[in-house]
C-alpha positions as CSV (number, residue, x, y, z in Angstrom):
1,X,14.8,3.1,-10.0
2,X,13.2,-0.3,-10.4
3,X,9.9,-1.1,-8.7
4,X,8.4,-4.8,-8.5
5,X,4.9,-4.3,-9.5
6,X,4.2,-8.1,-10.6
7,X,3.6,-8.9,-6.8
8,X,1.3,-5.4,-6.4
9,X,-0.3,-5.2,-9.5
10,X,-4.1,-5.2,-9.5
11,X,-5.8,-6.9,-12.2
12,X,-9.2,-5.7,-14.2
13,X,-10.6,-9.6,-13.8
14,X,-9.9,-9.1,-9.8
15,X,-11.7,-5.9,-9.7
16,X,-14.3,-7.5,-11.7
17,X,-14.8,-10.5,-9.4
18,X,-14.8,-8.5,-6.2
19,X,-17.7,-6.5,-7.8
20,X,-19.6,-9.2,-8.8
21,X,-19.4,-10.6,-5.4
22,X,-20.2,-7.3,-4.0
23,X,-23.1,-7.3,-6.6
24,X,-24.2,-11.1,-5.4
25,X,-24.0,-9.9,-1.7
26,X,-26.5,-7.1,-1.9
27,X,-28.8,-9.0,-3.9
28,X,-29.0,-12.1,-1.6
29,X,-29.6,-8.9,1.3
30,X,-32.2,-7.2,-0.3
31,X,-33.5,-10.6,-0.6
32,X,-33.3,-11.6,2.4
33,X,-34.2,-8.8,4.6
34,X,-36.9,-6.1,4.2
35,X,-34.8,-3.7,4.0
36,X,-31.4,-5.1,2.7
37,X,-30.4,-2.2,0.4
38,X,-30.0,0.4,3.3
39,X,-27.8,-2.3,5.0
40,X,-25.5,-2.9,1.4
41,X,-26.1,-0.6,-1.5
42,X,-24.8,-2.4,-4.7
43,X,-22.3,-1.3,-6.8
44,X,-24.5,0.0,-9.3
45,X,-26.5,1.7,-7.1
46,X,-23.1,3.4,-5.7
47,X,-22.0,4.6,-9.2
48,X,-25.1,6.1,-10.2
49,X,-25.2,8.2,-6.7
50,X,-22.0,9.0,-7.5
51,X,-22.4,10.5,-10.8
52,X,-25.4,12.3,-9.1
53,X,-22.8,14.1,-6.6
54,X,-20.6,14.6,-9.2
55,X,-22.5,16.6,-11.3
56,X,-22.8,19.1,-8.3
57,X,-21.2,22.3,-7.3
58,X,-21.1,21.2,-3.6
59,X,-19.6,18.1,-4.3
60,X,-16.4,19.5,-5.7
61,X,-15.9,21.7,-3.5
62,X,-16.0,19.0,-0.8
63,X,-13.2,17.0,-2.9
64,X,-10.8,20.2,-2.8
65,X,-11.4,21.0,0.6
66,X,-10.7,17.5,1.8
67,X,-7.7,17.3,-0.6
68,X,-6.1,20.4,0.5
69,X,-6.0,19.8,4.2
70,X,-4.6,16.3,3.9
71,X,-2.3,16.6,1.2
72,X,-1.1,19.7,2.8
73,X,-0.9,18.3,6.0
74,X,1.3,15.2,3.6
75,X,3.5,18.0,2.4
76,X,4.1,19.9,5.4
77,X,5.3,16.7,7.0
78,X,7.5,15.5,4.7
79,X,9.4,18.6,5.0
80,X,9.5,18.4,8.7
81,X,10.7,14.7,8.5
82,X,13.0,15.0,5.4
83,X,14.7,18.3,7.6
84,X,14.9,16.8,11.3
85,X,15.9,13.5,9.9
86,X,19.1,15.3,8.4
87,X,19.6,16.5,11.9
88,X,19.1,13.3,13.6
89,X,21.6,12.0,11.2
90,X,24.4,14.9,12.1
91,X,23.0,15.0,16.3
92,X,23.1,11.6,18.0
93,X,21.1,13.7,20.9
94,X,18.6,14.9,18.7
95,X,18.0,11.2,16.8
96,X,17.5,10.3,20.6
97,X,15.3,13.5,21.6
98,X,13.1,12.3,18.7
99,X,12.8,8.4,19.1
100,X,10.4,8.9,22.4
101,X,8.4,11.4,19.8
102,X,8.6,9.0,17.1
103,X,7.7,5.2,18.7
104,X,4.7,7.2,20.3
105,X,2.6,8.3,17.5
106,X,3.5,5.0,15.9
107,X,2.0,2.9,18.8
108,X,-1.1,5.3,19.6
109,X,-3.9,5.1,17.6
110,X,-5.0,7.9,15.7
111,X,-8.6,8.2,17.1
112,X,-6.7,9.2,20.2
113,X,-5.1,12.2,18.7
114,X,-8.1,13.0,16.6
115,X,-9.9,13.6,20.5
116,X,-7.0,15.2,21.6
117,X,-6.3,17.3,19.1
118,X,-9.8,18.3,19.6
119,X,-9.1,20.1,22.7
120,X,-6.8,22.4,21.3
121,X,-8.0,22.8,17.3
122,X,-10.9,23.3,15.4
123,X,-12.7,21.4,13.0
124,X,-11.3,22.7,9.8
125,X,-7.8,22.3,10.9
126,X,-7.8,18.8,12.7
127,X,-7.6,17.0,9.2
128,X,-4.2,19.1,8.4
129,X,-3.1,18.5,11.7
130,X,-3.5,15.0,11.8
131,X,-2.6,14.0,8.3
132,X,1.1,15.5,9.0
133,X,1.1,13.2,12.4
134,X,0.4,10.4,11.0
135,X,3.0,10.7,7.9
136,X,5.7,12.0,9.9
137,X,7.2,8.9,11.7
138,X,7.4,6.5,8.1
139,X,9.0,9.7,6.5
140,X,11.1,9.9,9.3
141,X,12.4,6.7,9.4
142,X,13.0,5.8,6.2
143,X,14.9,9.1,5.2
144,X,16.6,8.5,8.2
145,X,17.7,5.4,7.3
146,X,18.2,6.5,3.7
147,X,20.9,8.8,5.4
148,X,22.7,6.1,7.0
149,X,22.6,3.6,4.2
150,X,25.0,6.3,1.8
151,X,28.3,5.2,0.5
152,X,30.6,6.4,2.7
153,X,33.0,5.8,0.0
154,X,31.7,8.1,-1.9
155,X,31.7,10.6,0.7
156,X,35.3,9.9,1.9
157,X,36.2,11.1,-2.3
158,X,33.8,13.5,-2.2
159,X,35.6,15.0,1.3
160,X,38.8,14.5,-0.4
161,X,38.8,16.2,-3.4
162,X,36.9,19.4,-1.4
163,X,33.5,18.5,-4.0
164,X,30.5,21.7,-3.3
165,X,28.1,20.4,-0.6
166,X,25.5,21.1,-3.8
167,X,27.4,18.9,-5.8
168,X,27.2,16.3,-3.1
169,X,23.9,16.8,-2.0
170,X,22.6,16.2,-5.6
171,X,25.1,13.6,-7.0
172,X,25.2,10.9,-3.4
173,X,22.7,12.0,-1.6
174,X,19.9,12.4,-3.4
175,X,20.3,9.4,-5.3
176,X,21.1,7.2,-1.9
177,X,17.8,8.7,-0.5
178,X,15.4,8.7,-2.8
179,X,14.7,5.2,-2.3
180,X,13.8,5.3,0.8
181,X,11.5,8.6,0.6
182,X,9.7,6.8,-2.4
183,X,9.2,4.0,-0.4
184,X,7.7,6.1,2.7
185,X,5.6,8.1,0.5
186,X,3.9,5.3,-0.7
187,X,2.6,4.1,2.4
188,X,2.2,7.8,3.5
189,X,-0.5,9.1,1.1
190,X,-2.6,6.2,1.8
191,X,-2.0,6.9,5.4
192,X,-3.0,10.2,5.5
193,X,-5.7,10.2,3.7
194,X,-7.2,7.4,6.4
195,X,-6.4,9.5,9.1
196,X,-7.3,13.0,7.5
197,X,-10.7,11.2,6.6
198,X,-11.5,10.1,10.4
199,X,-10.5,13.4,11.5
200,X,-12.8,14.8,9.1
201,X,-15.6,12.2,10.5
202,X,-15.1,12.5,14.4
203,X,-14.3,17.0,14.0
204,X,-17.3,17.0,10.8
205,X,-15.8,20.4,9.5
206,X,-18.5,21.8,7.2
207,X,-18.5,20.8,3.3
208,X,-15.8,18.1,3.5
209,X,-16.0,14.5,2.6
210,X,-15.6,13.6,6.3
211,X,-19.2,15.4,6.8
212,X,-20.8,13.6,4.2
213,X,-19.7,10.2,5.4
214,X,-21.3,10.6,9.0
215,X,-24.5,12.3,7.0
216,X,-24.8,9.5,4.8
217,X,-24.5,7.2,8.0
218,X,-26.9,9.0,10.3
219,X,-29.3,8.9,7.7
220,X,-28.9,5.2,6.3
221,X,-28.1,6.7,3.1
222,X,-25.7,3.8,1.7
223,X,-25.5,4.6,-1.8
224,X,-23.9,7.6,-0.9
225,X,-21.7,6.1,2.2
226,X,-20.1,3.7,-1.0
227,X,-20.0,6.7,-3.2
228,X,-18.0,9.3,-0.8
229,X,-15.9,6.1,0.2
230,X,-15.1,5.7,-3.5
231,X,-13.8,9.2,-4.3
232,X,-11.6,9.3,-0.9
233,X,-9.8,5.8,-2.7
234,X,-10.0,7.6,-5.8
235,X,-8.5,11.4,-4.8
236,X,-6.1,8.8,-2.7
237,X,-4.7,7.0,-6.0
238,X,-4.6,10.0,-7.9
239,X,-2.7,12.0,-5.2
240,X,-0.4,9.1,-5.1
241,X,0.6,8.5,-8.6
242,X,1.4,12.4,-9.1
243,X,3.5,12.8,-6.2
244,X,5.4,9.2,-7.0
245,X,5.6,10.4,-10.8
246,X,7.3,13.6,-9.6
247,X,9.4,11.8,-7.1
248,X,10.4,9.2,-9.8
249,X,11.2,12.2,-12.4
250,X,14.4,13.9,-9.5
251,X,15.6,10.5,-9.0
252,X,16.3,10.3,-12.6
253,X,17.5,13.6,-13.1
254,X,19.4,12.9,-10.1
255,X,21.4,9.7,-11.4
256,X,21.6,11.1,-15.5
């Protein structure tokens, strides 16, 4: 599977420069205004509170307990997606049941099902909940579309000469769908990680990143508003490689 990453690609000079500014900015603030560094913590500032969390019990366990509601909430989703878009593709009625379902968390915004999800779920869940919302309709779709986008030449021989549905299933359409679920998963995990991380904000379920953010904001604590903002990007990245690694590893197996 080939992947254009000259257009995506980020560059150590980039980061660098972006720091620097960021660096430049919170100088010229502290500068400027008595007190500058509670309104932009530098980046320096940022890392060393972050290294203070990290060397922390507490802080870990926040990490996990973040990363498994939202990357659950990712899993659980994709399954749901990956199985009701095979339907849709079988069941014109239920591809037309689901579009209504579809177009509607697509257009709402999430801070609209965070409140209403509210009503009916606790704290503790609402990140799981929401995560799998929000990752659902760009699994959907592009599985969906994955599905209709298969050689139906392929399938005609395959028909023909009476191939096992396994046989099928690995050899056409595995490799004809893959794509497309690569695709969705990339946009996905950063997606759900967002939305799990407002969830977390807005329902503040005890020991979770989410409930650090607002802390550090009630309390003007910066440094650790960059810090806790840092590891979601981080956990994010790292989430996002493994699961595209693993992905990448079936679609070779799948076309060897």
């Amino acid at each position: 599977m080939k992947k254009n990453t000259a257009q995506n690609s980020i560059r150590p000079w980039a980061v660098g420069a972006w720091l620097l500014i960021w660096q430049g900015a919170s100088m010229v603030m502290a500068a400027v205004y008595p007190h500058g560094g509670l309104l932009l913590a530098s980046p320096v500032s940022a890392l060393l509170r972050l290294g203070e969390l990290a060397l922390t019990a507490a802080f870990w366990r926040a990490v996990g307990g973040s990363a498994l509601r939202i990357f659950g909430g990712f899993l659980l989703s994709c399954f749901l997606a990956v199985g009701l878009a095979a339907l849709a593709a079988c069941s014109r009625a239920v591809r037309e049941l689901l579009a209504p379902l579809v177009a509607a968390v697509k257009a709402v915004p999430v801070v609209s099902f965070i409140i209403l999800a509210l009503v009916w779920l606790d704290g503790r869940s609402l990140p799981l909940f929401i995560s799998a919302l929000m990752v659902f309709p760009p699994v959907y779709l592009n599985v969906l579309a994955g599905i209709g986008a298969a050689d139906r030449q392929l399938l005609e021989m395959a028909r023909v000469f009476r191939v096992p549905l396994r046989r099928q299933l690995w050899g056409i359409w595995l490799p004809q769908v893959l794509p497309y679920f690569r695709t969705a998963c990339s946009l996905a995990l950063g997606l759900c990680w967002k939305a799990g991380a407002a969830a977390e904000v807005i329902g503040l379920p005890a020991g979770t990143i989410g409930e650090r953010l607002y802390t550090a904001k009630v309390y003007f604590q910066t440094p650790d508003l960059f810090a806790w903002t840092a590891v979601i990007v981080a956990v994010s990245a790292v989430f996002e490689k493994a699961f595209l690694a693993l992905v990448d590893l079936l679609a070779r197996k799948a076309v060897s």
